[in-house]
C-alpha positions as CSV (number, residue, x, y, z in Angstrom):
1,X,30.0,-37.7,13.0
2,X,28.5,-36.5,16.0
3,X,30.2,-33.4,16.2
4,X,28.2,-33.0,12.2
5,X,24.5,-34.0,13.8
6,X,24.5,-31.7,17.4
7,X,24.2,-28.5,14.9
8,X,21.0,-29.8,13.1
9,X,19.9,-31.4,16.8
10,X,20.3,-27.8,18.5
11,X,18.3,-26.1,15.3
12,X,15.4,-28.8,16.0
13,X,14.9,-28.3,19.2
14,X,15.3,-24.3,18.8
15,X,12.5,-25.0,16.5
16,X,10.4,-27.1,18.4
17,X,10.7,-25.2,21.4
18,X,9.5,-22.0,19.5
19,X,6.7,-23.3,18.0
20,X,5.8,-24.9,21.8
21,X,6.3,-21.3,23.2
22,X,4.5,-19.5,20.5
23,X,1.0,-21.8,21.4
24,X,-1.5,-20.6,23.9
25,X,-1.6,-23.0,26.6
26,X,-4.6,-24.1,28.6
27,X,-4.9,-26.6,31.8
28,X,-7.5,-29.1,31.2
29,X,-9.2,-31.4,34.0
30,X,-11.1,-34.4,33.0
31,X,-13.6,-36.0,35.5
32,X,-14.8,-39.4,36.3
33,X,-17.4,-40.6,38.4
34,X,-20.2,-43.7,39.3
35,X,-23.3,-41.9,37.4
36,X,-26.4,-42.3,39.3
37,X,-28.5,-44.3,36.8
38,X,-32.5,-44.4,36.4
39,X,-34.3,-48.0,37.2
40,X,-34.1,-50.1,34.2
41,X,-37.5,-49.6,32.7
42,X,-38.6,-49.2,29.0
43,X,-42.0,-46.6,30.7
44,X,-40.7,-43.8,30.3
45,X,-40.4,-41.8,33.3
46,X,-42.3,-37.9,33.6
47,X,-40.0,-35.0,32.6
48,X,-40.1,-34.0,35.9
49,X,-38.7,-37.5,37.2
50,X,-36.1,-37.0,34.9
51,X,-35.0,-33.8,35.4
52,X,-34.7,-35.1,39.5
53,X,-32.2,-37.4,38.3
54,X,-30.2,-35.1,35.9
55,X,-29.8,-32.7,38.8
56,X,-28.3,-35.4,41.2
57,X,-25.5,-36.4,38.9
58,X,-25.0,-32.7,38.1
59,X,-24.6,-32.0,41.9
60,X,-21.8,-34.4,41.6
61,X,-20.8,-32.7,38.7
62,X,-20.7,-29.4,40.2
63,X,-18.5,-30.5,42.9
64,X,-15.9,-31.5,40.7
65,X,-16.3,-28.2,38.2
66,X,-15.6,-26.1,41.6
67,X,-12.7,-27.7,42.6
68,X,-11.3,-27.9,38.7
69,X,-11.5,-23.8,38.6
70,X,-10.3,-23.1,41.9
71,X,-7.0,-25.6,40.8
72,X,-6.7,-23.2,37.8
73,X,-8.3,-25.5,34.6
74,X,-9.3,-24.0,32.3
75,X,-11.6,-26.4,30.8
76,X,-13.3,-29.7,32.2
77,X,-14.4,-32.7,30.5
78,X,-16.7,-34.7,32.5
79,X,-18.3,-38.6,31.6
80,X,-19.7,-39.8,28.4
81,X,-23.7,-39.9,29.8
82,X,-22.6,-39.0,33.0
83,X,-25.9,-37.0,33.0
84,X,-28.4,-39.3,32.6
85,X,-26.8,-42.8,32.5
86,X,-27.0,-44.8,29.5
87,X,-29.6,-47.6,29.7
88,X,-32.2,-46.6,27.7
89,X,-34.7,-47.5,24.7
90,X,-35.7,-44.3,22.2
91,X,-38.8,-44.2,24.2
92,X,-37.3,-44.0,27.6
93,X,-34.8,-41.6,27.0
94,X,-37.2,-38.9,25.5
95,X,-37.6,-36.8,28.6
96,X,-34.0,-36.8,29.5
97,X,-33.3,-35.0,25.8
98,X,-33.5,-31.1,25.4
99,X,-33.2,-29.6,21.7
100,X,-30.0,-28.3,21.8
101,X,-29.6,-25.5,19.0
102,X,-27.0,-25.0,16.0
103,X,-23.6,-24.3,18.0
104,X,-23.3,-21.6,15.1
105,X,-26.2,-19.6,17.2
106,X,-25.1,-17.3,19.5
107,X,-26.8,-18.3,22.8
108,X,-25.7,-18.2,26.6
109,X,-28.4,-20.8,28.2
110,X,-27.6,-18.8,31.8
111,X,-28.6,-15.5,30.5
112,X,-31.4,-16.1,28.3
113,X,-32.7,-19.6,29.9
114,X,-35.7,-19.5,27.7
115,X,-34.6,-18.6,24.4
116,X,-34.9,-22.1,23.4
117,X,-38.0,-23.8,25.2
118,X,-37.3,-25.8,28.4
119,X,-33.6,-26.2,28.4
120,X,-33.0,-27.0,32.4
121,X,-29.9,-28.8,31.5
122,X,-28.1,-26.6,29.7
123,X,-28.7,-23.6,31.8
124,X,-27.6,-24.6,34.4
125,X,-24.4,-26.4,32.7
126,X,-24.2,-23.1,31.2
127,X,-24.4,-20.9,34.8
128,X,-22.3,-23.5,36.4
129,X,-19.2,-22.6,33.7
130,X,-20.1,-18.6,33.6
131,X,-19.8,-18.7,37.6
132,X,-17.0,-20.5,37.8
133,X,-15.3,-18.9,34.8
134,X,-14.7,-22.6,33.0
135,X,-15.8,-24.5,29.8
136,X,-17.8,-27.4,30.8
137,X,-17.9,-30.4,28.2
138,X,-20.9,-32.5,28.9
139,X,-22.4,-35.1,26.9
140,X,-26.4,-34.8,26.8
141,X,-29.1,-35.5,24.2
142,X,-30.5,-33.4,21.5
143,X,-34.5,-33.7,20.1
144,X,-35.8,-32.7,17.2
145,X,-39.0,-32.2,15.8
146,X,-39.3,-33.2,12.2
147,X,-42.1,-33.7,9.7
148,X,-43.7,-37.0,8.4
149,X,-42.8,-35.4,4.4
150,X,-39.1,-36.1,5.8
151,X,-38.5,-39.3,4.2
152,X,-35.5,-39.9,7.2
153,X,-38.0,-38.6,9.7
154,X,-38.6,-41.9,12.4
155,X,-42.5,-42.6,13.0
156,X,-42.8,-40.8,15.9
157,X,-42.0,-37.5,14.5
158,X,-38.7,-36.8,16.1
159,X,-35.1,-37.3,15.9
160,X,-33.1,-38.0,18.3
């Protein structure tokens, strides 16, 4: 009987270890770290004020992209709202969002920065994976304009 199953065993794994060897393969790093947060406030802070603190988590950020591409991954995936933080109110969060275009558009924030508006953010998300030949997976959010005929569009003219 187990002479009978090592056959079909040996042809699995064969298989298996084929279709393993066949994929491309990719090292991955994923990141973690204490997100510097805003002050808990529903006043919503300037632009400016906002982009201060996006910049300080992305230092941290950085750090960790650097190392990740000098290790050899290929790809980093860094914190849920480890951006911006995540206390908020629709209002508060407004100048922390960037419109982020269709991924279907072909668009490389670090070499055409203002293609899109004001996209700080993703620029420099974008230069830090270009320079350090990496894909960076951050979470931030996306605005959008819409119009008051929009039946779905909220009363302050945007979605978020």
């Amino acid at each position: 009987m187990i002479i009978s199953h090592f056959p079909k065993c040996v042809a699995v794994f064969a298989l298996l270890a084929l279709s393993v060897g066949a994929l491309d393969t990719f090292i991955a790093a994923v990141y973690e770290h204490a997100v510097i947060l805003p002050n808990r406030t529903e006043t919503p802070v300037s632009k400016e004020e906002a982009l201060l603190l996006m910049n300080k988590n992305i230092d941290v950020l950085e750090k960790a992209v650097k190392l990740a591409a000098k290790q050899g991954a290929h790809i980093i995936v860094t914190p849920e709202d480890g951006i911006y933080g995540w206390i908020f109110t629709r209002e508060s969060i407004y100048p922390y969002l960037e419109d982020i275009p269709d991924p279907g558009v072909n668009w490389i924030p670090c070499r055409d920065p203002w293609r899109f508006g004001n996209t700080p953010v993703q620029q420099r998300l974008s230069c830090l994976a270009k320079d350090n030949s990496i894909y960076v997976v951050a979470n931030i959010g996306d605005k959008k304009p819409c119009n008051a005929s929009d039946s779905q569009c909220p009363p302050d003219g945007r979605y978020q």
